[in-house]
LUMTI-437055 format. One record per residue (C-alpha): x, y, z. Coordinates in pm, whole numbers, plus 50000, padded with zeros to 5 digits. Each point is the difference from the previous one (the first is absolute). Layout:
X | Y | Z .
...
END
This chain:
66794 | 62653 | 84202 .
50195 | 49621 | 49913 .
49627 | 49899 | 50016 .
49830 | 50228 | 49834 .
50243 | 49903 | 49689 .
49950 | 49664 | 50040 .
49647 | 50005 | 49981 .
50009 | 50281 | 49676 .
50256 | 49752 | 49876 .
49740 | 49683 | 50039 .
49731 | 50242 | 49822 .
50189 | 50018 | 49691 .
50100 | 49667 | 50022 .
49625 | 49953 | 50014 .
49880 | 50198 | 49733 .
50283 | 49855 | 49712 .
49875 | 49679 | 50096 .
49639 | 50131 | 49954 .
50112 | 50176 | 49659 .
50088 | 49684 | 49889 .
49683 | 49815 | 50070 .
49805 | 50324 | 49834 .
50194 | 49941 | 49664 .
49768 | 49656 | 49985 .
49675 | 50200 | 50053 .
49905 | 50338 | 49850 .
49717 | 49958 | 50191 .
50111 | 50035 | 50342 .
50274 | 50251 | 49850 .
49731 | 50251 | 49950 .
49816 | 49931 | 50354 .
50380 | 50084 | 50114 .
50093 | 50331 | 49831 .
49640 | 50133 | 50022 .
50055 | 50256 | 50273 .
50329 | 50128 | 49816 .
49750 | 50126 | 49752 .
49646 | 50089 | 50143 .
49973 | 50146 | 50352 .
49640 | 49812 | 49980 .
49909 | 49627 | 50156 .
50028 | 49752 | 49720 .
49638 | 49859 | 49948 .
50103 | 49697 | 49863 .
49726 | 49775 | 49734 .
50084 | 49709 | 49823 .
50011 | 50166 | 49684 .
50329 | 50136 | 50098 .
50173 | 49638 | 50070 .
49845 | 49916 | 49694 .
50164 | 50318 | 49754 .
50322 | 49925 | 50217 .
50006 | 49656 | 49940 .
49899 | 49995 | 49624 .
50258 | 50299 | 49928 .
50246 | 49756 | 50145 .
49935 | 49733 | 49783 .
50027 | 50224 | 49684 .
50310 | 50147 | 50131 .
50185 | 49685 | 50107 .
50077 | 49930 | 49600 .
50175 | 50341 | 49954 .
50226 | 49951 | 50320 .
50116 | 49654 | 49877 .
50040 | 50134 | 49584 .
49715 | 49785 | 49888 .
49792 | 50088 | 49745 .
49606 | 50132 | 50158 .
49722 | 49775 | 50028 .
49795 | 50340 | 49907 .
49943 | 50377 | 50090 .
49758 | 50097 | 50240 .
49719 | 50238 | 50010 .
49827 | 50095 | 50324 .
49657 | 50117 | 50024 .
49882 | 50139 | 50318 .
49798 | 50256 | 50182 .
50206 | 50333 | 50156 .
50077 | 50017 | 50357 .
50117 | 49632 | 50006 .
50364 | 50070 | 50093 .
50079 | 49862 | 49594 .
50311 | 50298 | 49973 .
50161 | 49897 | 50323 .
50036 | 49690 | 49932 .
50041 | 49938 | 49640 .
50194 | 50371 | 49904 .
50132 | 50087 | 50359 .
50138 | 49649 | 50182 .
50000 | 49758 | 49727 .
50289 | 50168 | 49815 .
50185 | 49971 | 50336 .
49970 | 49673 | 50038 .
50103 | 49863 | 49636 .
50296 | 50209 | 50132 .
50065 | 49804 | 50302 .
49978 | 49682 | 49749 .
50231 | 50153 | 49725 .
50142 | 50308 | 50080 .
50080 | 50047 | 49609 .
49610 | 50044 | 49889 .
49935 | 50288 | 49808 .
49638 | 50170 | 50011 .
49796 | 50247 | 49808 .
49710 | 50120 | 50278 .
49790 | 50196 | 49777 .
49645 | 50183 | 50073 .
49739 | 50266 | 49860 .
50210 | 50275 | 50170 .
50349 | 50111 | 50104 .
49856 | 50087 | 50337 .
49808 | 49621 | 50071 .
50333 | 49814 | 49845 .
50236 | 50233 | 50225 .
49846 | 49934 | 50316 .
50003 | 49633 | 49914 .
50403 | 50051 | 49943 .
50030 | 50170 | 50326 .
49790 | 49729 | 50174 .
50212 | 49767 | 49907 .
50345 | 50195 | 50062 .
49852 | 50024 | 50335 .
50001 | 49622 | 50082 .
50377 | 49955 | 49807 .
50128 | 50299 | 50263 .
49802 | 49875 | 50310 .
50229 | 49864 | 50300 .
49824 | 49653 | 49989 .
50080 | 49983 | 49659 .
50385 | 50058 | 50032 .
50018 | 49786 | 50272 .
49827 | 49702 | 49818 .
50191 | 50072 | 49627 .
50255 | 50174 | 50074 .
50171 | 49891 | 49653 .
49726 | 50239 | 49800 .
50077 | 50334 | 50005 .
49857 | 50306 | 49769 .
50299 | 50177 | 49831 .
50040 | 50362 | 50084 .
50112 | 50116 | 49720 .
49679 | 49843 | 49802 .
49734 | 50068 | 50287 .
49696 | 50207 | 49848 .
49642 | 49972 | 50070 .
49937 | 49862 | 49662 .
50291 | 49800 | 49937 .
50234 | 49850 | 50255 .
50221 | 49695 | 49974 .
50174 | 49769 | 50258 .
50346 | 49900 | 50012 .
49887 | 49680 | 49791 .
49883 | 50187 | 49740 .
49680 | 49915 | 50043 .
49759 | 50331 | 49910 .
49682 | 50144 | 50061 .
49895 | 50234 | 49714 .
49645 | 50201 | 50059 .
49824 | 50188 | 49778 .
49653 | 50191 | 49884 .
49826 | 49892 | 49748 .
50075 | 50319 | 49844 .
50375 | 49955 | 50076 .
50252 | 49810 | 49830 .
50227 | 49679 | 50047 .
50163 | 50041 | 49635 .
50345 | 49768 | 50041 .
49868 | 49801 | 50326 .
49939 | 49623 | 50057 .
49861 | 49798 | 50228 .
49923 | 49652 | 50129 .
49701 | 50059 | 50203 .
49733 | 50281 | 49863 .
49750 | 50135 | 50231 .
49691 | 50205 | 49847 .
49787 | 50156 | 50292 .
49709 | 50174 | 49964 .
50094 | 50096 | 49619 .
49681 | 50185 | 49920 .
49833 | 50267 | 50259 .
49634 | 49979 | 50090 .
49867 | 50302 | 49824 .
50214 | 49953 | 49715 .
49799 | 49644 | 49926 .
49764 | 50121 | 49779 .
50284 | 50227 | 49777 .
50059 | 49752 | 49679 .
50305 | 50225 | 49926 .
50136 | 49905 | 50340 .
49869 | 49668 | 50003 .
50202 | 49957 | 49679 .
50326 | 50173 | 50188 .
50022 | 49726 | 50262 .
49935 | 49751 | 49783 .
50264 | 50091 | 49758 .
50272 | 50070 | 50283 .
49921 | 49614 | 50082 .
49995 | 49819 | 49657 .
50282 | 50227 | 49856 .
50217 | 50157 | 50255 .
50019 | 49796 | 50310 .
49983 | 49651 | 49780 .
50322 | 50109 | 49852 .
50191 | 50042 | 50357 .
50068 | 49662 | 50074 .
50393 | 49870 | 50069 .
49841 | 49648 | 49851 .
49649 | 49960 | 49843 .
50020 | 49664 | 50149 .
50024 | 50033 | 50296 .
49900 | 50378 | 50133 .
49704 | 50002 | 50156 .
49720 | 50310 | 49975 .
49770 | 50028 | 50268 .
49692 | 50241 | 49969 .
49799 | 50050 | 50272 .
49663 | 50222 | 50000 .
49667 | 50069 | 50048 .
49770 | 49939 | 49727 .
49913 | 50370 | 49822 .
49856 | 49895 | 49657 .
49902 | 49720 | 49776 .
50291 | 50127 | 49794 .
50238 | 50088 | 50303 .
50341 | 49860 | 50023 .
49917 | 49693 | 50115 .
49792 | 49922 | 49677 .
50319 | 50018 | 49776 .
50251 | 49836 | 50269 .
49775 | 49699 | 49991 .
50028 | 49984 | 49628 .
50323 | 49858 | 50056 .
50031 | 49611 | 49970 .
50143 | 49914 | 50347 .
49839 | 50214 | 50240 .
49895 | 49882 | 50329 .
49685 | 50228 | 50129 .
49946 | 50043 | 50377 .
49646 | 50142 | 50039 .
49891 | 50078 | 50377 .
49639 | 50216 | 49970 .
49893 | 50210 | 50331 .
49741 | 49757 | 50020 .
49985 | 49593 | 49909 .
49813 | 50039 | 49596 .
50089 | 49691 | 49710 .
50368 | 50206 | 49921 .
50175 | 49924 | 50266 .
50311 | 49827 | 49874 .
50146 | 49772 | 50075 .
49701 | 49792 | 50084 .
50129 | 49830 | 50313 .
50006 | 50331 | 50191 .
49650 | 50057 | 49986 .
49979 | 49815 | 50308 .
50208 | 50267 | 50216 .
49723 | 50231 | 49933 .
49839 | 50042 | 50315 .
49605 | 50053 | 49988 .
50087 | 50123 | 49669 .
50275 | 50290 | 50064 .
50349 | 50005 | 49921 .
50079 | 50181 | 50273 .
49760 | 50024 | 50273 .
50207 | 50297 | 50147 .
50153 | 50223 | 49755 .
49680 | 49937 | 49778 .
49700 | 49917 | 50225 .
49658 | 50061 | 49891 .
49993 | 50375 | 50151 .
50326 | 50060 | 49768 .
49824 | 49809 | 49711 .
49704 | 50222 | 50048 .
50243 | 50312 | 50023 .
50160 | 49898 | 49696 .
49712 | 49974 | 49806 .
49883 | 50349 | 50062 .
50366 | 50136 | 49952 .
50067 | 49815 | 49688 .
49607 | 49984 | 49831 .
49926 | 49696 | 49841 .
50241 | 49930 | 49716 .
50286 | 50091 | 50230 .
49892 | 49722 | 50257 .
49952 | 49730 | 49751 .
50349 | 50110 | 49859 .
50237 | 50077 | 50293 .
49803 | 49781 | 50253 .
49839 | 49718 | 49808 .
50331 | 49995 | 49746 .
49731 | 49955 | 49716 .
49935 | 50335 | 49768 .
49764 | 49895 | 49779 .
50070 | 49965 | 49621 .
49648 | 50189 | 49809 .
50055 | 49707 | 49781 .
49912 | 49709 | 50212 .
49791 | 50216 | 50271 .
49658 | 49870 | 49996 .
49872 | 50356 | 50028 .
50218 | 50221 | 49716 .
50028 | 50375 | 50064 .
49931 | 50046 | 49666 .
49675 | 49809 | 49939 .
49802 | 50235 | 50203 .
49811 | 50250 | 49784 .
49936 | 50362 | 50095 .
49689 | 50192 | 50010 .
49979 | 50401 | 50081 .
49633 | 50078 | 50039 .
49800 | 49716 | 50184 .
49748 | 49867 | 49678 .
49639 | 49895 | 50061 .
49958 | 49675 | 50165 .
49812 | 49728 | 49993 .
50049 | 49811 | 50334 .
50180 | 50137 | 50294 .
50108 | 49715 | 50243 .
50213 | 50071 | 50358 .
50217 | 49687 | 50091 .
50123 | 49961 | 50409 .
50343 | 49829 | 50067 .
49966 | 50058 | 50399 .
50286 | 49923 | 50261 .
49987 | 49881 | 50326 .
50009 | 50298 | 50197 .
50235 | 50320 | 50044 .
50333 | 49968 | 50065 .
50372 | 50093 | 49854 .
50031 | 49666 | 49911 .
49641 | 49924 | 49814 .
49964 | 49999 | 49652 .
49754 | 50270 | 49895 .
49622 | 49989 | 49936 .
49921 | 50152 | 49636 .
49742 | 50113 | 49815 .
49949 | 49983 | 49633 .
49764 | 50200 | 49771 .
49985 | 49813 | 49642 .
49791 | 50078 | 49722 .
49904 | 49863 | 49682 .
49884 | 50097 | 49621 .
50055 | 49876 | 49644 .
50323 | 50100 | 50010 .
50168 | 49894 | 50257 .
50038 | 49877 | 50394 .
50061 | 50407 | 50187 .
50175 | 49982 | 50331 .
49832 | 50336 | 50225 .
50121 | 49993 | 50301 .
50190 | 49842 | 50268 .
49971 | 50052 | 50365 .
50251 | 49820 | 50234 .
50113 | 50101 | 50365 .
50078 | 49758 | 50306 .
49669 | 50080 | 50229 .
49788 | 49825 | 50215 .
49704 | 49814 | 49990 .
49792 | 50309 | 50118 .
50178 | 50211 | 49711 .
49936 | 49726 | 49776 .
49633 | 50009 | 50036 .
49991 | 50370 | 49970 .
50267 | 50013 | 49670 .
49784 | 49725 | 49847 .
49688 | 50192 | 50033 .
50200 | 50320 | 49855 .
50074 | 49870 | 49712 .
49702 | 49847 | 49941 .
49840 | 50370 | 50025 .
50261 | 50141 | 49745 .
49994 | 49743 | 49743 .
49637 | 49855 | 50010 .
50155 | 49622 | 49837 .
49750 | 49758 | 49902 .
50149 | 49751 | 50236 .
50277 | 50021 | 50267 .
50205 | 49680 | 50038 .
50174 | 49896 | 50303 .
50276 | 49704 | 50025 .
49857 | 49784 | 50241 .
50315 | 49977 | 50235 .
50202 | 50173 | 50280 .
49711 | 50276 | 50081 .
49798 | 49979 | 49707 .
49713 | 49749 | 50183 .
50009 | 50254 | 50250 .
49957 | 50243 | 49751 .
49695 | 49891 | 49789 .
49821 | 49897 | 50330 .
49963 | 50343 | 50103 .
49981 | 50158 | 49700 .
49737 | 49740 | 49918 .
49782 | 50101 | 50374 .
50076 | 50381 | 49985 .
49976 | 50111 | 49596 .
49806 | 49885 | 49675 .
50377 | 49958 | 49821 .
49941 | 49765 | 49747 .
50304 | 49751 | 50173 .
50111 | 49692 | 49845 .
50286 | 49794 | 50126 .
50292 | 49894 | 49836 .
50147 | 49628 | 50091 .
50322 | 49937 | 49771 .
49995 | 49590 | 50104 .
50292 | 50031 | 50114 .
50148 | 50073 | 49663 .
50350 | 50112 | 49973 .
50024 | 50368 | 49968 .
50256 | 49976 | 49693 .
49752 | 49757 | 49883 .
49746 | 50287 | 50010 .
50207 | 50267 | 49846 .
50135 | 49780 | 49696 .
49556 | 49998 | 49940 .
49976 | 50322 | 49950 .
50327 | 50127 | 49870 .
49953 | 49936 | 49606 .
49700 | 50288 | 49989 .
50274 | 50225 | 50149 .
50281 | 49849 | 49751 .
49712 | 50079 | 49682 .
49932 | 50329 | 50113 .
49691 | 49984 | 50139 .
50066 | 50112 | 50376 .
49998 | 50447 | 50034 .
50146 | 50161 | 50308 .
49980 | 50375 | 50047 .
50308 | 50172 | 49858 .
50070 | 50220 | 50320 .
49882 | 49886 | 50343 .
50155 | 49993 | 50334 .
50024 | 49609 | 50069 .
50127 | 49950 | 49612 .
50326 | 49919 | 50061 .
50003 | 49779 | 50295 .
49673 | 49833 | 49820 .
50243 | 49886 | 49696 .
50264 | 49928 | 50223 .
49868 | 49770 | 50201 .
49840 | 49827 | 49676 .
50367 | 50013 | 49840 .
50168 | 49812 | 50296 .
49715 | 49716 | 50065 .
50029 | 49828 | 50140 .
50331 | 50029 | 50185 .
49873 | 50400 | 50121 .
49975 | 50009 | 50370 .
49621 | 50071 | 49920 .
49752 | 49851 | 49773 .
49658 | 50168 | 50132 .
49947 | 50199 | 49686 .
50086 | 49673 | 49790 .
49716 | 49816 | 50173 .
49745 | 50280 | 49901 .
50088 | 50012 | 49620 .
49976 | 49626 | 49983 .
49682 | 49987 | 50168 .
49842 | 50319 | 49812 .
50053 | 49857 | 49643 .
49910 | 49626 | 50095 .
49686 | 50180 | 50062 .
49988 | 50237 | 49657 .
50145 | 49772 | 49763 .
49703 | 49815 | 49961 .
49760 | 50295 | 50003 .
50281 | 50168 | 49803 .
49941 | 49692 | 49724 .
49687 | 49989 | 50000 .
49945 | 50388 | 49946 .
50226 | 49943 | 49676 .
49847 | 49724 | 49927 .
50298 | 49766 | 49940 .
50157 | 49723 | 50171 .
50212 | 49983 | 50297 .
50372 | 50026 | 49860 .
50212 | 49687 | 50081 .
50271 | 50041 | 50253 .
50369 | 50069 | 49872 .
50085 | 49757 | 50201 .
49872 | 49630 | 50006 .
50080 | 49948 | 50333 .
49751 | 50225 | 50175 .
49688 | 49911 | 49766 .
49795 | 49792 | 50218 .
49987 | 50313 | 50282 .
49650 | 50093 | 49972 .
49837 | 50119 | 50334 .
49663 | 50035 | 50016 .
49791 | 50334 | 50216 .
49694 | 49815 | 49980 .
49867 | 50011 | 50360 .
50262 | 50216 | 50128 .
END
């Protein structure tokens, strides 16, 4: 018994002299108080050192009364453990530093900002907690799920977006998750979260120069949340994408990518793939990617496209081939475009895209080839497209022609071909089945997870244009934008 409290005794002893190193490092504070919040294994990335570490920095000038460097926002994909440690430990640990520190936690809901507060009470209560700061206690008498205070004073105030926090200040504001998924493409509650941030939570600071607002999110919209937080002047932006694209900030972390994932656990390239059938493509370039696109600086606008009802007479009818390598969950697709030409106008007709093999290939090239007799099919001379006109070449009369881009950059490509969508030119059916995930992925290019269908429209009217021209009898139009004008690829032989 005498040395069973000895050795309890040395534990503790242990652990205050532990809770003491853990005030230097939020970092390792986290790894610590992990279990006391998820039963699961921590799967630990460097993007979590990183968040703790850079949430540190911003919070070291609040705990010493200076005035901020800047406010943060925080742009990264779900799943990524971002509530646990910025809304669930962080506010723990500013604790441990200065007991005093009053924060506003808030979030889209009562429920997601509650079990945040509850999280958190959690670690405050646990054993290893009292043993290591035994000087920070929660009041009793002030001890509710959505406000509780210690016996410094120091309080955590939660709250719904919908809620209120009329009469409270803080020194550290978190915004989690302020806007839901499905509610991203609602302007009225687009608007809502945006107003709660500029004119309700600005105005809850103990000292404008020196609280700090932290907002930390998933990209939803070009118009989300984080669009008006970074209108501020001092704002630093942390941007970690799923995968490694051009807006990852800060630049020096592009390096901890590894083979081009984030996370090569949480968000391998089986999740990726999940994700991208869960969430369509807008959602993945959004929530995954962190980049919704703005219509006004997407190279393919929504609302160029034209519309047509009843399929008019046409002049030409041409099938274009972007092929993949071969089936598989993680291939990109082969498609399959029907285009079609007349006085008026470029007419998209069809598209045909699955993930098959080379076998099905050959067969679904020669279908439809029987259902839309095209003057000329074609076929992107890479990944199984040699394959591809070889046979069809030996086993059909299919007028074939291949298609070698010279290594030209596929944004290169698109920004060729995009003015004679941007002046009206290009028609797409007004109801079909593919419609919707054909503008999408034309919306997000090219940061989509796919850009088969991309391919197919650049190489279809590089082909018409000139026919297109010449059929008008006027000149090629000049390219809106300088930079792509000397582009010109040339079928001749192919």
């Amino acid at each position: 018994m005498f040395d069973q409290r000895i050795n309890i005794e040395i534990y503790k002893a242990t652990l205050k002299s532990y809770g003491e190193d853990l005030k230097k490092n939020f970092y390792e504070f986290f790894q610590f108080f992990w279990s006391v919040i998820d039963d699961a294994k921590l799967i630990d990335n460097w993007h979590i050192k990183f968040l703790c570490d850079e949430l540190q920095k911003a919070a070291e000038n609040v705990i010493n009364n200076r005035p901020k460097e800047n406010d943060v926002v925080i742009n990264i994909p779900p799943g990524t453990t971002k509530s646990n440690i910025c809304s669930v430990l962080f506010p723990v640990w500013c604790w441990i530093r200065k007991p005093s520190l009053r924060f506003i936690v808030s979030s889209f809901s009562s429920s997601l900002a509650s079990d945040f507060a509850i999280k958190s009470r959690d670690v405050v209560l646990s054993d290893e907690f009292r043993i290591m700061y035994p000087d920070i206690v929660l009041r009793m008498d002030r001890n509710q799920i959505m406000k509780y205070e210690n016996n410094h004073k120091g309080v955590r105030y939660s709250v719904g977006f919908n809620g209120t926090i009329t009469g409270k200040h803080a020194d550290i504001i978190l915004i989690d998750d302020p806007l839901k998924a499905e509610d991203a493409f609602s302007r009225t509650k687009r608007t809502h979260a945006n107003r709660i941030i500029t004119h309700t939570l600005s105005r809850r600071k103990r000292d404008n120069k020196v609280t700090l607002t932290i907002l930390i999110m998933q990209r939803l919209h070009e118009d989300d949340p984080t669009t008006e937080f970074l209108k501020r002047t001092k704002v630093k932006h942390i941007c970690l994408p799923g995968v490694l694209t051009d807006y990852v900030k800060p630049e020096e972390v592009k390096k901890n990518y590894v083979n081009g994932l984030l996370d090569p656990v949480r968000l391998d390239r089986e999740s990726l793939s999940e994700a991208k059938k869960e969430l369509g493509t807008f959602g993945y370039a959004s929530q995954i990617l962190q980049n919704p696109v703005d219509d006004e600086t997407a190279i393919f606008n929504p609302q160029w496209w034209q519309r047509y009802h009843s399929l008019p007479l046409m002049t030409n009818t041409i099938q274009v081939w972007d092929t993949a390598f071969e089936k598989g969950q993680h291939n990109d697709y082969s498609v399959c475009a029907t285009w079609g030409i007349n006085m008026n106008g470029f007419y998209l007709i069809n598209i045909f895209r699955d993930k098959i093999t080379f076998p099905e290939l050959v067969a679904q090239s020669k279908k439809q080839f029987d259902i839309y007799k095209p003057s000329i099919v074609i076929i992107e001379q890479k990944a199984s497209g040699h394959s591809l006109i070889q046979q069809l070449k030996h086993e059909t009369k299919i007028p074939i022609r291949g298609y070698d881009p010279q290594d030209k950059d596929k944004v290169v490509r698109a920004h060729e071909v995009s003015p004679r969508i941007e002046s009206g030119q290009v028609f797409l059916p007004a109801d079909a089945t593919w419609l919707d995930e054909f503008l999408a992925e034309h919306h997000v290019f090219p940061n989509g997870a796919h850009d088969d269908q991309v391919d197919t429209t650049s190489m279809a009217l590089k082909y018409l244009i000139p026919k297109f021209d010449k059929m008008n009898n006027r000149r090629i139009r000049p390219l809106a934008n300088e930079k792509y004008k000397e582009t010109n690829i040339d079928f001749t032989g192919y």
